[in-house]
N, CA and C of each residue as an Amber inpcrd file, in Angstrom:
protein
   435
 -17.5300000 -52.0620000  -4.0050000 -16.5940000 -51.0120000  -4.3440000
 -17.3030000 -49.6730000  -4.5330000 -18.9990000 -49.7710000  -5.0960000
 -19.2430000 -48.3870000  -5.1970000 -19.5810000 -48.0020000  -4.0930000
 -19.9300000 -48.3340000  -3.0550000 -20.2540000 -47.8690000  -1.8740000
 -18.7700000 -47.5450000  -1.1820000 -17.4870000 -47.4350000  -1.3210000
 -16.0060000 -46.9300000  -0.6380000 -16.4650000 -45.7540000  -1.6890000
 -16.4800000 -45.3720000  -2.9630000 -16.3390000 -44.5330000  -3.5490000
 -16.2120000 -43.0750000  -2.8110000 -17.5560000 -42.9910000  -2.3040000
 -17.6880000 -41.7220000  -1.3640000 -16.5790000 -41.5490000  -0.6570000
 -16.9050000 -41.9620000   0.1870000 -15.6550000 -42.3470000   1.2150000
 -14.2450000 -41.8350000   0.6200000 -13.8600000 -43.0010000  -0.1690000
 -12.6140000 -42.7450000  -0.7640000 -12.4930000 -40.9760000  -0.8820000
 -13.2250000 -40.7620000  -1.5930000 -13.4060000 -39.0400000  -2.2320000
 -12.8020000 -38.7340000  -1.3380000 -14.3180000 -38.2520000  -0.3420000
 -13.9360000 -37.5220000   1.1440000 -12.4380000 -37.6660000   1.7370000
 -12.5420000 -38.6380000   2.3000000 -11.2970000 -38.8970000   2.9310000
  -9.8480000 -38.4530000   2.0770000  -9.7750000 -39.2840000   0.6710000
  -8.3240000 -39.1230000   0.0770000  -8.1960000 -37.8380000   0.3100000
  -9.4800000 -37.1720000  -0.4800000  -9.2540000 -35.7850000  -0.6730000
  -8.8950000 -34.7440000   0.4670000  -9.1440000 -35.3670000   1.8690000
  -9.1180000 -34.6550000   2.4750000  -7.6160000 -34.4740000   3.4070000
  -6.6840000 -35.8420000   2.6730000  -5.7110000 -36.1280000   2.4540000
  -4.8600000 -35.1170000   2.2200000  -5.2480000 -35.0230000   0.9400000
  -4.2410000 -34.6010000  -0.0920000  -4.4480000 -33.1550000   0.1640000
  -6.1370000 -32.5780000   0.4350000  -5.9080000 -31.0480000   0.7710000
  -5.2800000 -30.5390000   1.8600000  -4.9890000 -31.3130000   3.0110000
  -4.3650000 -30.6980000   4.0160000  -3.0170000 -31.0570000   3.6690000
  -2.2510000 -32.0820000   2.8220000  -0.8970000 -32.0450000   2.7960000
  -0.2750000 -31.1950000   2.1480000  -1.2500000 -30.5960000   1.2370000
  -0.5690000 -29.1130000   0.3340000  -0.8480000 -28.0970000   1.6610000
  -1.7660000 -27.8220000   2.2710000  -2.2050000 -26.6090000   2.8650000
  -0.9070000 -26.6930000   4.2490000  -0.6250000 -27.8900000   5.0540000
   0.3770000 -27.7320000   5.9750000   1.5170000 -27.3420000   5.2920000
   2.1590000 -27.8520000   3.7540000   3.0940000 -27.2790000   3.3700000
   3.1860000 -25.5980000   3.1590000   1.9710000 -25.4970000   2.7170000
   1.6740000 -23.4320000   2.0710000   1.6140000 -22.7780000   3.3470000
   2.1510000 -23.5510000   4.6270000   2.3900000 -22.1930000   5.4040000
   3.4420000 -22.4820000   6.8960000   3.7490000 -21.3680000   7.1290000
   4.8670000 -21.5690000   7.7540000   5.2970000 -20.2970000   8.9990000
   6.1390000 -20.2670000  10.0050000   6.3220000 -19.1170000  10.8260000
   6.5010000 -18.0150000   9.6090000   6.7230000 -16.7090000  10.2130000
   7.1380000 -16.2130000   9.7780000   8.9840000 -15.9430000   9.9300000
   9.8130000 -16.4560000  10.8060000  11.0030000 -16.9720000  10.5930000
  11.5280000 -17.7950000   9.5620000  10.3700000 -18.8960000   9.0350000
  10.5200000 -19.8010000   8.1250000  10.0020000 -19.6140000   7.1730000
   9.8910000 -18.5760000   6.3740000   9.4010000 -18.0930000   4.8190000
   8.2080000 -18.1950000   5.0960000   7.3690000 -17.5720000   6.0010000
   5.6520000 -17.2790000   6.1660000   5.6250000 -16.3240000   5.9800000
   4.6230000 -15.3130000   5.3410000   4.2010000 -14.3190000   5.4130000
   4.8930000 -13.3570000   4.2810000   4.7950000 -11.9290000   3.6050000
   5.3590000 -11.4590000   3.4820000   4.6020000 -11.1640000   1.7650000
   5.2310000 -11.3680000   0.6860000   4.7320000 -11.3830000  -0.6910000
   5.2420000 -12.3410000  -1.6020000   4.8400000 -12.7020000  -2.1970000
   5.0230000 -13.5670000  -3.8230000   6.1350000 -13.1520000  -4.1560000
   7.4960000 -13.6980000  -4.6970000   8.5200000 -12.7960000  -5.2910000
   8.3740000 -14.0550000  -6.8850000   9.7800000 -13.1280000  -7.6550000
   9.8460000 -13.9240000  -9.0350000   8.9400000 -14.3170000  -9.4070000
   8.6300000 -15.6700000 -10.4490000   8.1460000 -15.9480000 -11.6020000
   6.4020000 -16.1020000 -11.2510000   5.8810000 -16.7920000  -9.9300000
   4.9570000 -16.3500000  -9.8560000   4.2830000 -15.2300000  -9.5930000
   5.1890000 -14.3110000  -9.1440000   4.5380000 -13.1210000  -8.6070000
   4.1510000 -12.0570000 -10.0240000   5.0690000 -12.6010000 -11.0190000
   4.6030000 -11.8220000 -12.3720000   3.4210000 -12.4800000 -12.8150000
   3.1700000 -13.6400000 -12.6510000   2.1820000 -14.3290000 -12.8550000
   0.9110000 -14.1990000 -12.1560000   0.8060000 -13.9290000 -11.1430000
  -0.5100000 -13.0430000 -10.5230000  -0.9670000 -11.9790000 -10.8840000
   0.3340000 -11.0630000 -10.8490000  -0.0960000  -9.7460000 -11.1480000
  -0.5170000  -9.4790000 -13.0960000  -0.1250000 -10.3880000 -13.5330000
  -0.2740000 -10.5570000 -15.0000000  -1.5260000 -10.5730000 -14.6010000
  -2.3990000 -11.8780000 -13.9390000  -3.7230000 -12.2060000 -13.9500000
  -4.4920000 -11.6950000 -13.1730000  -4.4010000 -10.8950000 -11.9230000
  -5.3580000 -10.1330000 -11.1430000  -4.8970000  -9.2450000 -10.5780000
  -3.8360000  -7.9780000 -11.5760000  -3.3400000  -7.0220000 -11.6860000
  -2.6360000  -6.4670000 -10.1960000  -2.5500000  -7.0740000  -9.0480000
  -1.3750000  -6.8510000  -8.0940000  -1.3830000  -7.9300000  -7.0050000
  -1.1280000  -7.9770000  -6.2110000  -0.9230000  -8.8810000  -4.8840000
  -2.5950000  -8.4030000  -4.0620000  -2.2400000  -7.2060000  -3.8870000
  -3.4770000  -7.0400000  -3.5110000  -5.0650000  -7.4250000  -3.7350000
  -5.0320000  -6.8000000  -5.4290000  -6.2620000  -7.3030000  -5.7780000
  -6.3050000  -9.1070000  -5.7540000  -5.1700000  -9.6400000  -6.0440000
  -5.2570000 -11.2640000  -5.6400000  -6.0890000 -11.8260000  -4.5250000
  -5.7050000 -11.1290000  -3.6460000  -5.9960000 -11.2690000  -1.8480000
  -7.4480000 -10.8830000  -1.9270000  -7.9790000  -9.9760000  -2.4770000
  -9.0090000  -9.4420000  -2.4240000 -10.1450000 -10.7010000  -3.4650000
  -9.6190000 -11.0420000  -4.6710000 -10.1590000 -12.0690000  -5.1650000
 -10.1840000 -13.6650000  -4.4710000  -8.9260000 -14.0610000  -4.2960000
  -8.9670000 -15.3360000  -3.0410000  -9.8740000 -14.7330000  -1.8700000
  -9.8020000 -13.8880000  -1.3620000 -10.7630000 -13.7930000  -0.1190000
 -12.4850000 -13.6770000  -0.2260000 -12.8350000 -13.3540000  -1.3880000
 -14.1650000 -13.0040000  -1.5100000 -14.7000000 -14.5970000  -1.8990000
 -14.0650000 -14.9190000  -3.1900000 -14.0350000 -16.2470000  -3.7770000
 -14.4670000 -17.3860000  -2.1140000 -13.3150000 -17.3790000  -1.6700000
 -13.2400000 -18.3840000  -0.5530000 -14.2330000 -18.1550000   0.9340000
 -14.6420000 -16.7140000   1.0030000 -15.9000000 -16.0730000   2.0600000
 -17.0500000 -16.7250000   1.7450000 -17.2310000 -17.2020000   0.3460000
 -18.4300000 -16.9750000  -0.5670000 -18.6270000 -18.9250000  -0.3230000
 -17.5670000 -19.4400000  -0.2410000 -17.9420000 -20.7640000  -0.1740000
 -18.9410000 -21.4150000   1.1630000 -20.1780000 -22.0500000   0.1160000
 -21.1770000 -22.3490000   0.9560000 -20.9970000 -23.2030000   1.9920000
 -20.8460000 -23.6370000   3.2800000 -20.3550000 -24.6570000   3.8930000
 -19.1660000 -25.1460000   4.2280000 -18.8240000 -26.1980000   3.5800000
 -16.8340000 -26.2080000   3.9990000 -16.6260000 -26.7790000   2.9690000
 -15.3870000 -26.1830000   2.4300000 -14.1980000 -26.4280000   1.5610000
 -13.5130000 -25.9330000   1.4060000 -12.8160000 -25.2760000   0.1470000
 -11.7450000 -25.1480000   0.0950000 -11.2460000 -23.9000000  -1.1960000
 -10.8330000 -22.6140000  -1.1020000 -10.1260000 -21.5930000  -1.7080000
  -8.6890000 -21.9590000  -2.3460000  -8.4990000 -22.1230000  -3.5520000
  -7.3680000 -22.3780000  -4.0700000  -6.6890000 -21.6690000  -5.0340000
  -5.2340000 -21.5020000  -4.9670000  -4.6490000 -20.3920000  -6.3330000
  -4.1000000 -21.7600000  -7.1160000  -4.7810000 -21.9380000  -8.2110000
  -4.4560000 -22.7850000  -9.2380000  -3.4010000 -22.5710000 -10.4680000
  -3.0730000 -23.2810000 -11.2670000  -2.2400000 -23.0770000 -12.7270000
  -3.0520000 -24.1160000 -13.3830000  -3.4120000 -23.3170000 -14.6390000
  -4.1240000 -24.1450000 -15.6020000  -3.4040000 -24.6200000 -16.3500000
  -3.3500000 -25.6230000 -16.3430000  -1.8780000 -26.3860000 -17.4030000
  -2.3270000 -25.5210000 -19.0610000  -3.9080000 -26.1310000 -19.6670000
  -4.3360000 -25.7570000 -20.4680000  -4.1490000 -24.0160000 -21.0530000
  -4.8100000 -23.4030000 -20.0120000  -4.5810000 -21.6950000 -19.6850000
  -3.1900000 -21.2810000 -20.2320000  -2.3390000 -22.2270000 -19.1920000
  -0.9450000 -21.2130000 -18.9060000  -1.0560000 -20.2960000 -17.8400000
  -2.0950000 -19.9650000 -16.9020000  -1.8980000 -19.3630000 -16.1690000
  -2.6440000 -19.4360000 -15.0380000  -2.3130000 -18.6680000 -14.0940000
  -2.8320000 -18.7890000 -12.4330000  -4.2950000 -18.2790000 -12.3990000
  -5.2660000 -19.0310000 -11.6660000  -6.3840000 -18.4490000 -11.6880000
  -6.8720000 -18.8580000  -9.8700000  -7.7130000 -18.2650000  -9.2190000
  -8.3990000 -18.8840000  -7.9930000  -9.5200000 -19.4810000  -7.9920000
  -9.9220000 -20.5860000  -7.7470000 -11.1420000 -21.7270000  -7.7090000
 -11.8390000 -22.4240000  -6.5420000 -12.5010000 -22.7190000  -6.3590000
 -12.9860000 -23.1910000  -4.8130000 -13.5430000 -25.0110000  -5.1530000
 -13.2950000 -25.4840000  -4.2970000 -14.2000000 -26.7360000  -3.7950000
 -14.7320000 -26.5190000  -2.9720000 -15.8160000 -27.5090000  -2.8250000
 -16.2480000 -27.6930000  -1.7320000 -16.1020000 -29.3330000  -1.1710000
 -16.8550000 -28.8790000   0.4930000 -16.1510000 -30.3380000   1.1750000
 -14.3950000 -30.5370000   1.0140000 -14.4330000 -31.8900000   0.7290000
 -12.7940000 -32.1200000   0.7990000 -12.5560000 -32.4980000  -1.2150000
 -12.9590000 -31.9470000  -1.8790000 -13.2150000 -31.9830000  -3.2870000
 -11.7050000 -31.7350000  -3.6280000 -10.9560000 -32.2310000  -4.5210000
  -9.4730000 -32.0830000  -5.0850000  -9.3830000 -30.9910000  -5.5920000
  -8.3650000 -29.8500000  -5.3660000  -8.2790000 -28.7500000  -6.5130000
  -8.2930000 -29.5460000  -8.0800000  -7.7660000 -30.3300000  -8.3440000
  -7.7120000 -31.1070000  -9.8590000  -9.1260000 -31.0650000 -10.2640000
  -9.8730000 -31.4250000  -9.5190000 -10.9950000 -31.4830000  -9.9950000
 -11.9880000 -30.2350000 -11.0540000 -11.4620000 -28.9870000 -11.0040000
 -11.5180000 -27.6310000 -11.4580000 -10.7780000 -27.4950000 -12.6810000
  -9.5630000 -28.3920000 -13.1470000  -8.4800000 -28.4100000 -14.2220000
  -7.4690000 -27.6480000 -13.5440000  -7.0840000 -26.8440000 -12.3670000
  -6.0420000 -26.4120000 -11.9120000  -5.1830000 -27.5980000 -10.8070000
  -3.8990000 -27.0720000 -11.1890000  -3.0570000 -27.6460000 -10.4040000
  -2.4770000 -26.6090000  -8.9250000  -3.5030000 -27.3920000  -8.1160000
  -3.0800000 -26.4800000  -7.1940000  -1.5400000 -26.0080000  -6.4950000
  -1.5530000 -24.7560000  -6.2920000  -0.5600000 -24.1420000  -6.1700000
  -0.5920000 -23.5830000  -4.4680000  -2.0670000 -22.8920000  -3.8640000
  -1.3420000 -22.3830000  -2.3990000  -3.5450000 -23.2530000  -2.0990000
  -3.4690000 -23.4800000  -1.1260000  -4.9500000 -24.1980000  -0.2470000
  -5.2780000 -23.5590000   0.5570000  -6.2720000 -22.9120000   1.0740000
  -6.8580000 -22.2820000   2.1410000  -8.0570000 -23.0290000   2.5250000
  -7.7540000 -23.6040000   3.9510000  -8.9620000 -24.4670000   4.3380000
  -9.7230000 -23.4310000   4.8870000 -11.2990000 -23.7580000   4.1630000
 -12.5880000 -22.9080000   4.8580000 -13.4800000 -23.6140000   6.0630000
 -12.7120000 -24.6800000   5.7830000 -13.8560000 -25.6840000   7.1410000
 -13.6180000 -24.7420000   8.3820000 -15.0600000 -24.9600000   9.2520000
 -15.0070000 -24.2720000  10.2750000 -14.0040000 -24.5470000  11.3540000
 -13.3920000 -25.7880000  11.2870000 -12.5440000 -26.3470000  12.1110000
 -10.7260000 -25.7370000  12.1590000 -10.5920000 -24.7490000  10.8390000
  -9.5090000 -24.2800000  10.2490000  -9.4730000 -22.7420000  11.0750000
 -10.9910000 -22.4930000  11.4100000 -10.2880000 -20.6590000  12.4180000
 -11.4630000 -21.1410000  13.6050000 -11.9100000 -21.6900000  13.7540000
 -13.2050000 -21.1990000  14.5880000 -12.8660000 -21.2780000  16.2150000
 -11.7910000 -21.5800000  16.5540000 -11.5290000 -21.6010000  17.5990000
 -10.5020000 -19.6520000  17.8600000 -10.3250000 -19.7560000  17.3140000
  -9.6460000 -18.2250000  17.2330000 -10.5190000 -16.9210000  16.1990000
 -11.2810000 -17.5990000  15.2950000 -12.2360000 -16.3580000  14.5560000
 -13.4650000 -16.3080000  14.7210000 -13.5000000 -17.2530000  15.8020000
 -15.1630000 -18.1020000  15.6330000 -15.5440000 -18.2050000  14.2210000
 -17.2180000 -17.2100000  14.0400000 -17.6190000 -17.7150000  12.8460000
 -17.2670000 -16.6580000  11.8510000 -16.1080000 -15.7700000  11.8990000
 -15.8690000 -14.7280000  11.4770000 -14.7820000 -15.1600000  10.1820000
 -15.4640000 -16.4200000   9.2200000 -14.4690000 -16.3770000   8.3330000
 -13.3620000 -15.2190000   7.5620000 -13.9130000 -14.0130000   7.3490000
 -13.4660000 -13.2800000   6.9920000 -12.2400000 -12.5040000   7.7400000
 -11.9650000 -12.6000000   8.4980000 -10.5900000 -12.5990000   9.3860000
 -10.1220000 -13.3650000   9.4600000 -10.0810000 -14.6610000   9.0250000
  -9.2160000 -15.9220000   8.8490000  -8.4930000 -15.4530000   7.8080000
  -9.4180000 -14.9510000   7.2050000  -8.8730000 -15.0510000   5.9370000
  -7.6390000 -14.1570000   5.3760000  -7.9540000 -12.8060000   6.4030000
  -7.5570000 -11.8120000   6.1380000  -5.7080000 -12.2710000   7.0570000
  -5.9520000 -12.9460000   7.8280000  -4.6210000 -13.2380000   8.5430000
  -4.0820000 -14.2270000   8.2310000  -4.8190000 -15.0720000   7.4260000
  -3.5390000 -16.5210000   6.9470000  -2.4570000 -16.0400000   5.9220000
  -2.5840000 -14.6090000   5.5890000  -1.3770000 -14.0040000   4.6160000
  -0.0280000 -14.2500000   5.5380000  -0.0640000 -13.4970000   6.6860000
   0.8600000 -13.7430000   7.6060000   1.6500000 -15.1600000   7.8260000
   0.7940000 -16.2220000   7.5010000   1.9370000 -17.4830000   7.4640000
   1.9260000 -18.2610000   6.4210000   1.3120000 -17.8510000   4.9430000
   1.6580000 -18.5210000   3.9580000   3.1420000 -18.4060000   3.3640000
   3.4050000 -19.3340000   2.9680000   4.8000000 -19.6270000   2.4900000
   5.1920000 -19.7630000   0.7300000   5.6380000 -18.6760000   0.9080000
   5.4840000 -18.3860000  -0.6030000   6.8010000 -18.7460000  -1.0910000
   7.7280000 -19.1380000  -0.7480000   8.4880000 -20.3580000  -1.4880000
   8.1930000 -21.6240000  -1.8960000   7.1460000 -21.9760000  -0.9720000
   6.5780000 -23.8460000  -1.5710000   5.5820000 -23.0650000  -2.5580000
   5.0450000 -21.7510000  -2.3810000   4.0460000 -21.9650000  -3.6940000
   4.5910000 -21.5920000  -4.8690000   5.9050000 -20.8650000  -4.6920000
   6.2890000 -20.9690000  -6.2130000   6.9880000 -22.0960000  -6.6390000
   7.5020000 -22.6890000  -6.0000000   7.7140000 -24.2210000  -6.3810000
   7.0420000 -25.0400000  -6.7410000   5.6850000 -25.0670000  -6.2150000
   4.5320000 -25.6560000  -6.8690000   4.3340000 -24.8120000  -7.9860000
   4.4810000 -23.3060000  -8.5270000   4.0560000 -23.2440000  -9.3120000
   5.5470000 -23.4630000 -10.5170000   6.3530000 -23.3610000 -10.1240000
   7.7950000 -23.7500000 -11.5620000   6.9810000 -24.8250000 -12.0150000
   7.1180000 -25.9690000 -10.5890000   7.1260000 -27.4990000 -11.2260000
   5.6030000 -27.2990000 -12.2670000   4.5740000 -26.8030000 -11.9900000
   3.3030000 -26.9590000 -12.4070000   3.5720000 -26.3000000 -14.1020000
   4.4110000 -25.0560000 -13.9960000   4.5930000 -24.5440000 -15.0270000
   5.7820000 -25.5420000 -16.1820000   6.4260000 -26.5940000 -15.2050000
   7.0820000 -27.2550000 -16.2760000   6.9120000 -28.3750000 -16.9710000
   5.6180000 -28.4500000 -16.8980000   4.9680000 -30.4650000 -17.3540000
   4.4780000 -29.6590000 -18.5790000
């Protein structure tokens, strides 16, 4: 059993991070792109004073990750509030104490065919199809346990 352990990790995790991350984004016909509205959007800007500077913190945060993993906007149950955190590899946002709320995959396999190795324009364009109705839904429900 300790030898699946790894494994297990990797893999579940790598599970569970792409089933939040296919949900957090979407056409832009289908609620992609655009801004945060209501209860989370006071909630960002409470914590990293606009949309902008958010973007600017998720993007540096998630540039900065060594290798591949993963940029996340979390809710700290503990906190009460939204913060951004990184894994690496296929590592669980839980693993940080946040409940993840929106996933940005950094693996090279997530732009490199369209940014090559130019993470930083991935980054700058996955605004365009995140779906900011599943993330405030992730964040009510997160905000209601």
């Amino acid at each position: 059993m300790l030898t699946l352990q790894p494994a297990l990790k990797f893999n579940g995790g790598g599970h569970v991070n792409h089933s939040i991350f296919w949900t957090n984004l979407s056409p832009a016909h289908e609620h992609g792109g655009g801004e945060p509205q209501g209860e989370l959007r006071k909630a960002m800007d409470l914590e990293f004073g606009s949309f902008d500077a958010f973007k600017k913190v998720m993007a540096a945060k998630s540039v900065a990750v060594q290798g591949s993993g993963w940029g996340w906007l979390g809710f700290s149950p503990e906190a009460k509030r939204v913060g951004v955190v990184t894994t690496p590899n296929q590592d669980i946002c839980a693993t940080t104490g946040y409940v993840p709320l929106l996933g940005i995959d950094v693996w090279e396999h997530a732009y490199y065919l369209q940014y090559k190795n130019v993470r930083p324009d991935y980054l700058n364009a996955i605004w365009d199809v995140v779906n900011w109705k599943n993330v405030e839904e992730r964040y009510l429900a997160a905000k209601s346990k």
